[in-house]
RONUDREN-709368 format. One record per residue: x negated, y, z of N, C-alpha, C, CB in turn. Coordinates in nm, 4 decimals, decimal comma. Glycine has a CB too. Layout:
! RONUDREN-709368
        n.X        n.Y        n.Z       ca.X       ca.Y       ca.Z        c.X        c.Y        c.Z       cb.X       cb.Y       cb.Z
          X          Y          Z          X          Y          Z          X          Y          Z          X          Y          Z
...
//
This chain:
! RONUDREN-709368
        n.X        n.Y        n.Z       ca.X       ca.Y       ca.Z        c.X        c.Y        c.Z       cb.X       cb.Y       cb.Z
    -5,3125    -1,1967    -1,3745    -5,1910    -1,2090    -1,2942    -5,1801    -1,3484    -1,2333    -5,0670    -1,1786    -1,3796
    -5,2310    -1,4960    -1,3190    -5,2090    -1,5769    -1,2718    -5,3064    -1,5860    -1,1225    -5,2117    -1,6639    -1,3727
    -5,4051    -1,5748    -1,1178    -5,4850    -1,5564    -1,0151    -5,4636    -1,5094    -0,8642    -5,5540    -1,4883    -1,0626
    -5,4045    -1,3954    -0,9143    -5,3202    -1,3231    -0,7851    -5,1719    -1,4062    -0,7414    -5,2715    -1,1468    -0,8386
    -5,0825    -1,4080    -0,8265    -4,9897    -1,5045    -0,7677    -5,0002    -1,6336    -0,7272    -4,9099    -1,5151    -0,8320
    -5,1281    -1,7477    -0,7699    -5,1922    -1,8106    -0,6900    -5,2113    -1,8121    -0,5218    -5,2793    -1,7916    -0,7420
    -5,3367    -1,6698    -0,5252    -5,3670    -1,6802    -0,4398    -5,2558    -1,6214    -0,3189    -5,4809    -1,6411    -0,4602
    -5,1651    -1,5413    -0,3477    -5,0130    -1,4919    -0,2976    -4,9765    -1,6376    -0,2239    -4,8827    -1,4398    -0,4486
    -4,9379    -1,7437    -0,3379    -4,8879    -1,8301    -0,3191    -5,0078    -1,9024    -0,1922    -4,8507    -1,8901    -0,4585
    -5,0651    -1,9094    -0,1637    -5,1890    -1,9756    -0,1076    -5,1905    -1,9258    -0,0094    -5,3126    -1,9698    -0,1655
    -5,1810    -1,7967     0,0186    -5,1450    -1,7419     0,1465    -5,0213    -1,7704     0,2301    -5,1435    -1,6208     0,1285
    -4,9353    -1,7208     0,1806    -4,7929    -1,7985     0,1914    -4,7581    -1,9221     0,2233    -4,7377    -1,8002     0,0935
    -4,8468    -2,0451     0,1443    -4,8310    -2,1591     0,2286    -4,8881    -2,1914     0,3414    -4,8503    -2,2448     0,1746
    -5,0432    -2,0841     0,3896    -5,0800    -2,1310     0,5138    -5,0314    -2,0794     0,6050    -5,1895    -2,1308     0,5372
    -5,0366    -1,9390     0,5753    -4,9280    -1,8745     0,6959    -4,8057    -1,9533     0,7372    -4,8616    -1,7354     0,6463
    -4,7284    -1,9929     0,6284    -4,5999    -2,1364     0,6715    -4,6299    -2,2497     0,7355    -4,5358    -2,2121     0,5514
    -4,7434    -2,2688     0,7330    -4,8330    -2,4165     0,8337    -4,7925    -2,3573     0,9704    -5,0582    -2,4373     0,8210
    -4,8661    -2,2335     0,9967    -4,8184    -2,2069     1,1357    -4,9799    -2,2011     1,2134    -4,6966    -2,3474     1,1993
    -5,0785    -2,2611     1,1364    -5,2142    -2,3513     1,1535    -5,2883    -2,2263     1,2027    -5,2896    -2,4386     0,9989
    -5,3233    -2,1603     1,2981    -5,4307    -2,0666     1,2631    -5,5219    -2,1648     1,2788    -5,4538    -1,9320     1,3460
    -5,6150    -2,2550     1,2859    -5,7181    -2,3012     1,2042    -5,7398    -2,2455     1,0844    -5,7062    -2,4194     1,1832
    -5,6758    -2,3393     1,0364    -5,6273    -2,3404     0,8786    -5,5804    -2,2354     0,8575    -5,5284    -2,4348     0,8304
    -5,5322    -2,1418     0,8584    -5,5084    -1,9889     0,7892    -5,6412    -1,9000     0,8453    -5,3373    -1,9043     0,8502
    -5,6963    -1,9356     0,9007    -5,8497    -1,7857     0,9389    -5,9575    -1,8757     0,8356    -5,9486    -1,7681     1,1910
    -5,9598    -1,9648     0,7870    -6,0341    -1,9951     0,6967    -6,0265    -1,9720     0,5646    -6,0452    -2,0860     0,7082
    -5,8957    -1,8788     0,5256    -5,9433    -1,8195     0,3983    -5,9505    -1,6622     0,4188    -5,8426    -1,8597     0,2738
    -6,0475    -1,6157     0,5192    -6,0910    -1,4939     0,5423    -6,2790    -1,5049     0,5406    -6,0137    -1,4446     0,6925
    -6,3066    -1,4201     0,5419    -6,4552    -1,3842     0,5616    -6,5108    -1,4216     0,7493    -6,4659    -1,1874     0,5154
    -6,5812    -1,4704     0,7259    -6,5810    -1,4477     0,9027    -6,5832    -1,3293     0,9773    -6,6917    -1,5012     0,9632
    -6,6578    -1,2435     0,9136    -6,6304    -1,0541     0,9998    -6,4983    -1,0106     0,8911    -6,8281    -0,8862     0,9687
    -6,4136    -1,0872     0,8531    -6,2995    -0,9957     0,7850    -6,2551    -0,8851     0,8657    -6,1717    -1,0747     0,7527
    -6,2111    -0,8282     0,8399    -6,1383    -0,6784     0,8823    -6,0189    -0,6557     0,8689    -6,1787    -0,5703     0,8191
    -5,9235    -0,6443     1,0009    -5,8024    -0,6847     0,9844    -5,6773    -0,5492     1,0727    -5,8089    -0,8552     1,0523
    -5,6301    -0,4671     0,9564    -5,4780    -0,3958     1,0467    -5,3795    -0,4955     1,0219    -5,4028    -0,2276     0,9821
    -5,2960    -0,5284     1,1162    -5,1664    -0,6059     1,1202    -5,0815    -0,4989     1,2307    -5,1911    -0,7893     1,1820
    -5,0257    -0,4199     1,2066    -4,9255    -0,2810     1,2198    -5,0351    -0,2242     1,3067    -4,7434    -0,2920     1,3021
    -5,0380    -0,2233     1,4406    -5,1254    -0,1320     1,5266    -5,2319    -0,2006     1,5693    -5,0603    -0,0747     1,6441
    -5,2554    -0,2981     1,5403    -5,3481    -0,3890     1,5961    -5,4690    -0,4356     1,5385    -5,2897    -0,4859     1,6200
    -5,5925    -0,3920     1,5245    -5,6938    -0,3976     1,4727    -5,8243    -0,5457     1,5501    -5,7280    -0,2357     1,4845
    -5,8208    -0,5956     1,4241    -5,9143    -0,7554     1,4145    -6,0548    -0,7464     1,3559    -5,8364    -0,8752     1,3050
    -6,1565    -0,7953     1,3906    -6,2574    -0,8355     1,3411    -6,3135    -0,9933     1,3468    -6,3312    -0,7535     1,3896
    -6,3011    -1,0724     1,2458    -6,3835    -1,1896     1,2481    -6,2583    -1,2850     1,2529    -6,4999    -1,2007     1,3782
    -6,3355    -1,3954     1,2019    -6,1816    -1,5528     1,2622    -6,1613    -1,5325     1,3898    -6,2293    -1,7604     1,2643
    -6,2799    -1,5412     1,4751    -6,2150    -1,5667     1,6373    -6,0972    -1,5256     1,6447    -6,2818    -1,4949     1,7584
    -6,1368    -1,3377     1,6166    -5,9733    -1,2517     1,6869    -5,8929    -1,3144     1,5954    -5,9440    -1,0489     1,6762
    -5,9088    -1,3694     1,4713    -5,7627    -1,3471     1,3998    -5,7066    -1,4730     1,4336    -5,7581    -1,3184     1,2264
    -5,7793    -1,5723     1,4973    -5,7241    -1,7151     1,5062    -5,6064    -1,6907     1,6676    -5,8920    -1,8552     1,5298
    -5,7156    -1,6067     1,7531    -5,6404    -1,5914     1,8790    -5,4879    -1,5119     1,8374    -5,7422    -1,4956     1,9943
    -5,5256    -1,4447     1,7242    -5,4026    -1,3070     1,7133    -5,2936    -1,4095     1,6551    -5,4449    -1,1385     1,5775
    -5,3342    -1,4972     1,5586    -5,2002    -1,5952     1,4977    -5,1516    -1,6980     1,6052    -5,2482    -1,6964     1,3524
    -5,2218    -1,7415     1,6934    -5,1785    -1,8225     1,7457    -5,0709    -1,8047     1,8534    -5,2683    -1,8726     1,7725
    -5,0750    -1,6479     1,9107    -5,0001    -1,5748     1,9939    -4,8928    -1,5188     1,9563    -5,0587    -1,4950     2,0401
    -4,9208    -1,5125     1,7905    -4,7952    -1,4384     1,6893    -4,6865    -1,5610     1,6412    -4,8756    -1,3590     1,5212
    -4,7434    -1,6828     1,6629    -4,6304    -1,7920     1,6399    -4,6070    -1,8588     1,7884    -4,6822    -1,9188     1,5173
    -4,6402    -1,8287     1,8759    -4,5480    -1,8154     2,0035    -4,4558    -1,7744     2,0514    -4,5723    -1,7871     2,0649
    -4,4894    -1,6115     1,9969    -4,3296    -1,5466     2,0474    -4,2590    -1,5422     1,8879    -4,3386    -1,3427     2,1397
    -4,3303    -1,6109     1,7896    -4,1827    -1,6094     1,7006    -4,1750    -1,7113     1,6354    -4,1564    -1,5014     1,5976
    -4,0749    -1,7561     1,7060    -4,0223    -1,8526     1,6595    -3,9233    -1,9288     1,5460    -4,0027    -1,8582     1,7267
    -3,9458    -2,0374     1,4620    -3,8702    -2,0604     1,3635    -3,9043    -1,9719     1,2433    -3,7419    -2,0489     1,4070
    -4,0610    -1,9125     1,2564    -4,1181    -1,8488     1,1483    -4,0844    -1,8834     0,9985    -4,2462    -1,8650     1,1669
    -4,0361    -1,8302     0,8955    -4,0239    -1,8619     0,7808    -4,0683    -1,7050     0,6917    -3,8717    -1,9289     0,7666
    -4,1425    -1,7517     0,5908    -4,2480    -1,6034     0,5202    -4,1930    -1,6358     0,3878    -4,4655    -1,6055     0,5240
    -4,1841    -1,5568     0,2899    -4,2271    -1,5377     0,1237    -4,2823    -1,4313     0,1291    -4,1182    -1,5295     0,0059
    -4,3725    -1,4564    -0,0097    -4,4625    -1,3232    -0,0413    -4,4599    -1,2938    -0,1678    -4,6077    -1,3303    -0,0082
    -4,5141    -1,1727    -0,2214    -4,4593    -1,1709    -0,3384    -4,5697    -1,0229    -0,3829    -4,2682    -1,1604    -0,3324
    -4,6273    -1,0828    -0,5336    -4,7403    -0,9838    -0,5777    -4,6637    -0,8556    -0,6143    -4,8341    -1,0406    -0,7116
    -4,7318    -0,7475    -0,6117    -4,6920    -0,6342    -0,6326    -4,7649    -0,5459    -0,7227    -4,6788    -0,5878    -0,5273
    -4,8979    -0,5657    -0,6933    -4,9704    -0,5359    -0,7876    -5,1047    -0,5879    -0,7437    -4,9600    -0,3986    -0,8196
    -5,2411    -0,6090    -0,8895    -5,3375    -0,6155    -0,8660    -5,4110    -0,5587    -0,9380    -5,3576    -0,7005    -0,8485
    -5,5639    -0,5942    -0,9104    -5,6543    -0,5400    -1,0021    -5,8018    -0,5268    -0,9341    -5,5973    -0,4018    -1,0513
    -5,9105    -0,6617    -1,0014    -5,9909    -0,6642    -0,9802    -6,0065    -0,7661    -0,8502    -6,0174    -0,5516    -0,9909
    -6,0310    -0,7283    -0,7396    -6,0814    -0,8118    -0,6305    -5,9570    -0,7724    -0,5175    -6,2572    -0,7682    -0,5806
    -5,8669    -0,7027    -0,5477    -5,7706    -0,6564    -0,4550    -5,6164    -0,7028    -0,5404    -5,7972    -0,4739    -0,4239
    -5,5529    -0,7095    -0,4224    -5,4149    -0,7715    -0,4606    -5,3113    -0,7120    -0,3522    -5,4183    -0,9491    -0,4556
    -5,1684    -0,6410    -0,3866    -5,1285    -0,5730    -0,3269    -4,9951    -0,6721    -0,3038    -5,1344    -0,4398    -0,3814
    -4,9169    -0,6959    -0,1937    -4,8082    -0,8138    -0,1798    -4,7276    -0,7306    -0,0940    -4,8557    -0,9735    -0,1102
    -4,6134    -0,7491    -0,0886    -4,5026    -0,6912    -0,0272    -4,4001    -0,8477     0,0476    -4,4139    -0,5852    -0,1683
    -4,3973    -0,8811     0,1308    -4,3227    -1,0128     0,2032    -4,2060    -0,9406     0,3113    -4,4569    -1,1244     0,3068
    -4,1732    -1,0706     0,3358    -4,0402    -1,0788     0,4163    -4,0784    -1,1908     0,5143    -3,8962    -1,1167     0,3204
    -4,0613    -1,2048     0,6386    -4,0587    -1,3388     0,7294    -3,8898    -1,3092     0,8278    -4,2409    -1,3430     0,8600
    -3,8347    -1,4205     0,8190    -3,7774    -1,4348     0,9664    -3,8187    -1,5102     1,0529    -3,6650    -1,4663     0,9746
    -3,7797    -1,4974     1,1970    -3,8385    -1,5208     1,3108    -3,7208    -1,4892     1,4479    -3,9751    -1,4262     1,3065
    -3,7366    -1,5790     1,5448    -3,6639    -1,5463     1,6893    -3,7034    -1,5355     1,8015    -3,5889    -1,6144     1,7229
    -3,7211    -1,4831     1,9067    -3,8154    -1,4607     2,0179    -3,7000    -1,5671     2,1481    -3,8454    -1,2442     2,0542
    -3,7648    -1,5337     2,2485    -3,7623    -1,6422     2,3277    -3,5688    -1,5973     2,3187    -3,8806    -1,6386     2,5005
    -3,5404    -1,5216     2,3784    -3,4055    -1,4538     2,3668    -3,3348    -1,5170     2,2862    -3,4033    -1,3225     2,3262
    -3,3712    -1,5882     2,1712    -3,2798    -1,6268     2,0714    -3,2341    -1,5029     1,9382    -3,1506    -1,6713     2,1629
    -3,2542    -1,3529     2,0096    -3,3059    -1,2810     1,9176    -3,3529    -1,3363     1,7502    -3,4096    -1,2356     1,9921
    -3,2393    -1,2466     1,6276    -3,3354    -1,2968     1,5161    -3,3478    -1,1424     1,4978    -3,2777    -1,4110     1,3725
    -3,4875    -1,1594     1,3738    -3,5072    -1,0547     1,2756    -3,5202    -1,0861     1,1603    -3,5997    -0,9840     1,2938
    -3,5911    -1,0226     1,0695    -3,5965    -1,0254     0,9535    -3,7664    -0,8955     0,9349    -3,4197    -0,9830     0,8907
    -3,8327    -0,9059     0,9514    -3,9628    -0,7980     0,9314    -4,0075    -0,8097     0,7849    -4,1060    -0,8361     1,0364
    -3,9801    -0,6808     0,6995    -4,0435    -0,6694     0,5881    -4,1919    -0,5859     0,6314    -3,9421    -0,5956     0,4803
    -4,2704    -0,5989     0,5345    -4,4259    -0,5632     0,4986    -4,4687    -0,5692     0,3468    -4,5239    -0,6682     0,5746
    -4,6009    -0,4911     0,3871    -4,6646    -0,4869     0,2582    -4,8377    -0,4595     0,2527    -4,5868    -0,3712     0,1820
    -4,8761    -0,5729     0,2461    -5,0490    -0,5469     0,2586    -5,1283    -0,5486     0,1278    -5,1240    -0,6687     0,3502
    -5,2279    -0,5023     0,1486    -5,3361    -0,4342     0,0724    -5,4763    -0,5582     0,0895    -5,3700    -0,2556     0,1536
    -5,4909    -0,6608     0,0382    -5,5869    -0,7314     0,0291    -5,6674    -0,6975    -0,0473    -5,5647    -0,8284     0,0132
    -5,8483    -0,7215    -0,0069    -5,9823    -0,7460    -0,0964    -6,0542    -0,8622    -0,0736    -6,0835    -0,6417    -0,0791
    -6,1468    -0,8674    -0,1542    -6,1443    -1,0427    -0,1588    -6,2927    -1,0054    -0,1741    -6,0460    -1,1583    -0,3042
    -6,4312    -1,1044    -0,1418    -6,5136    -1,1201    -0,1475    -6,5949    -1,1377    -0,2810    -6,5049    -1,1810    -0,0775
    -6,7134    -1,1819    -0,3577    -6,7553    -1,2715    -0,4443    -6,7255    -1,3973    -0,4312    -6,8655    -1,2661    -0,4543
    -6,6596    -1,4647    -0,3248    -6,6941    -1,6061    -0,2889    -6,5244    -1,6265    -0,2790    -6,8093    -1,6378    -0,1300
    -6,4058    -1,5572    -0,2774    -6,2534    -1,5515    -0,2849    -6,2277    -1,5441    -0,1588    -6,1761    -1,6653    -0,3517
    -6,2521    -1,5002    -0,0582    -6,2367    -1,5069     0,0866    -6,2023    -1,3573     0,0840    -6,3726    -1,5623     0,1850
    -6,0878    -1,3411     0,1740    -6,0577    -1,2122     0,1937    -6,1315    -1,1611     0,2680    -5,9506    -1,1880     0,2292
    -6,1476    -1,0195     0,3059    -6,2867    -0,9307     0,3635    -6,1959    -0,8626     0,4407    -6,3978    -0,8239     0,2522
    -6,0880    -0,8082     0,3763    -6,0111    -0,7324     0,4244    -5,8846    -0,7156     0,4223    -6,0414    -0,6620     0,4045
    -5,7551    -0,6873     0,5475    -5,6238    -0,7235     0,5138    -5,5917    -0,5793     0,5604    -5,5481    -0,8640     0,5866
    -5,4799    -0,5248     0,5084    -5,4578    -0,4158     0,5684    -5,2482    -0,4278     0,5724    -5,5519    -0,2747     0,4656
    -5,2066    -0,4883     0,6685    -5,0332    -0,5016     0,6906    -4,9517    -0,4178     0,7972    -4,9977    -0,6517     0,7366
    -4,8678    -0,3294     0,6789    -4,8207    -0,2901     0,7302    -4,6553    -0,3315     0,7647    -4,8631    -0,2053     0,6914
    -4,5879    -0,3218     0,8687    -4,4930    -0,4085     0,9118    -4,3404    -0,3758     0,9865    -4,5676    -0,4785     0,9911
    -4,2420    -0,3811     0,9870    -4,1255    -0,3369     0,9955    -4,0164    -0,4562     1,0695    -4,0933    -0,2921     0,8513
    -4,0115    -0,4527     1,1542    -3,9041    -0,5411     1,2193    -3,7566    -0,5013     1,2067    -3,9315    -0,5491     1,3640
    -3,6688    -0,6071     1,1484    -3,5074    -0,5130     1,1695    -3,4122    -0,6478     1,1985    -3,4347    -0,4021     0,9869
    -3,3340    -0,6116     1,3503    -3,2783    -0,7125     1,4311    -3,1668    -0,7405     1,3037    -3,2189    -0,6610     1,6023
    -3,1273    -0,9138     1,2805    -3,0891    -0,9502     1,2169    -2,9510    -1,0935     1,3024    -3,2132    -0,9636     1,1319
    -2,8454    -1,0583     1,2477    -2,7622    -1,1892     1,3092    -2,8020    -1,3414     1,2512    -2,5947    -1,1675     1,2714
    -2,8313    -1,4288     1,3519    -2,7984    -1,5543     1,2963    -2,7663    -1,5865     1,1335    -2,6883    -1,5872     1,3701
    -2,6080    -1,5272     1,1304    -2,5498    -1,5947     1,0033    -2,6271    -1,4985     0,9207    -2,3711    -1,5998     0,9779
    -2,6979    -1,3542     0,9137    -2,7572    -1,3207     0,8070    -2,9187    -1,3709     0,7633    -2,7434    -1,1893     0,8190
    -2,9304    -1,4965     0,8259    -3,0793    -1,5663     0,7678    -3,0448    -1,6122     0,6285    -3,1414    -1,7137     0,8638
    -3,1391    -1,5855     0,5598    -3,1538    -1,6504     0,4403    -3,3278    -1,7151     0,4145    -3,1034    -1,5332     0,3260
    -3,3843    -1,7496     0,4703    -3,4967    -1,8605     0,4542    -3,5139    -2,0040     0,5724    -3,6411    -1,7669     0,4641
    -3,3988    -2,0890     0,5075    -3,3455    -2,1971     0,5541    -3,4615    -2,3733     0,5046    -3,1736    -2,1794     0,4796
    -3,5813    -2,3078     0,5330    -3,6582    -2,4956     0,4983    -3,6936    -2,5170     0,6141    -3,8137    -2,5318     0,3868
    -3,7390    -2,6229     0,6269    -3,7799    -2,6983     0,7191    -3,9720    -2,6337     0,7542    -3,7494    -2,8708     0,6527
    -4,0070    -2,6336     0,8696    -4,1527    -2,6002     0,9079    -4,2381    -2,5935     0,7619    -4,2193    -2,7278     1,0196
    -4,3588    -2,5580     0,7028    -4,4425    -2,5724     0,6194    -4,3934    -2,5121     0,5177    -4,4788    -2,6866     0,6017
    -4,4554    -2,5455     0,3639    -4,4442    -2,5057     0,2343    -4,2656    -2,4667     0,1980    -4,5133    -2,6367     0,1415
    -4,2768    -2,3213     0,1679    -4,1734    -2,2862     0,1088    -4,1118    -2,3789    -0,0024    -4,2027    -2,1705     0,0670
    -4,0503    -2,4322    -0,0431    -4,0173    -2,5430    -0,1623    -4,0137    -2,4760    -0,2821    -3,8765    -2,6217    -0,1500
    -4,0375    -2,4733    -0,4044    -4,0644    -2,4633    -0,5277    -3,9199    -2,3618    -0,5268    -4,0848    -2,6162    -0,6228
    -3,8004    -2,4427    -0,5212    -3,7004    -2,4001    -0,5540    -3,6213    -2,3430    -0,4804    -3,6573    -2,4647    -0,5989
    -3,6642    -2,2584    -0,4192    -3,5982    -2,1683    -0,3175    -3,6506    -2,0412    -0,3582    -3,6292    -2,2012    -0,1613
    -3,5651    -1,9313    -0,3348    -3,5550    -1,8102    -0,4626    -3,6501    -1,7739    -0,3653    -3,4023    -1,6959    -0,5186
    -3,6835    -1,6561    -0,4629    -3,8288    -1,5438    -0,4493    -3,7532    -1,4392    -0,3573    -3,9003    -1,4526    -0,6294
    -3,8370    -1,3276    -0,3073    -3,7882    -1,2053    -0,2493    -3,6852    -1,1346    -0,3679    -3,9245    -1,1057    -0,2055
    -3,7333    -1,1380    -0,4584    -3,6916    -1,0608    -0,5933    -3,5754    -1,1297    -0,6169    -3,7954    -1,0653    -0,7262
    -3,5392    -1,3022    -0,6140    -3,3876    -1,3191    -0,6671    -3,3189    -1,2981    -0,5449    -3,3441    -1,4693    -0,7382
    -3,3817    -1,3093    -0,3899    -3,2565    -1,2722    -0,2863    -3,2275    -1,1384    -0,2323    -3,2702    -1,3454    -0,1655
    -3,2808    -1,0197    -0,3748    -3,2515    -0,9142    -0,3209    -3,3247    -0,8114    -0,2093    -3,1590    -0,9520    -0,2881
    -3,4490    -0,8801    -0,1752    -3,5189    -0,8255    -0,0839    -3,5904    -0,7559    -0,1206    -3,5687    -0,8850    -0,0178
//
């Protein structure tokens, strides 16, 4: 268990960088990627696909949270908010299906994803750009 919520956690903080550099480097280079309808192969696409996905959303903030594992796969269920140019917020829950290599590099992501328009005053993931802070509740204490 510790392993998986690690690597949960590890994901979670790069995706919060915002970096696609730095987040397609803990994939395989031909990783294999569903993100809702949209099918990836390799860093290239996935670097082009993040970098276009923190364009139109803006003020990105993620937690993630293990769900289950076992073996080389790890199953996570998250929450991000986000605002598009509009000023538009949401709130998109998901839940992906990771496998991981011999070498800890994911091979394969499989996310599935749910957008639901959200007001302003109902945000609840309030940090600043980067690393979620230690002490800011889980999906599980805010009810999500």
């Amino acid at each position: 268990m510790e392993t998986a919520v690690l690597k949960t956690r590890m994901a979670e903080d790069a995706w919060n960088s915002q970096d696609p550099d730095k987040v397609k480097m803990a994939y395989t280079p031909d990783s294999v990627w569903r993100n809702r309808s949209t099918f990836l192969k390799g860093r290239d696409e996935i670097r082009e696909f993040l970098k276009d996905k923190w364009e139109r959303e803006q003020e990105y903030r993620l937690i993630k949270e293990v769900w289950a594992y076992t073996g080389n796969k790890i199953a996570v269920r998250f929450a991000y908010e986000f605002h598009n140019d509009q000023g538009e917020w949401f709130r998109a829950y998901g839940n992906e299906n990771w496998e991981f290599n011999e070498h800890g590099l994911m091979a394969f992501r499989h996310a599935s994803i749910n957008d639901v328009p959200i007001d302003k005053s109902e945000r609840k993931f309030f940090w600043p750009k980067g690393r979620r802070p230690d002490d800011h509740p889980s999906l599980s204490e805010l009810g999500l």
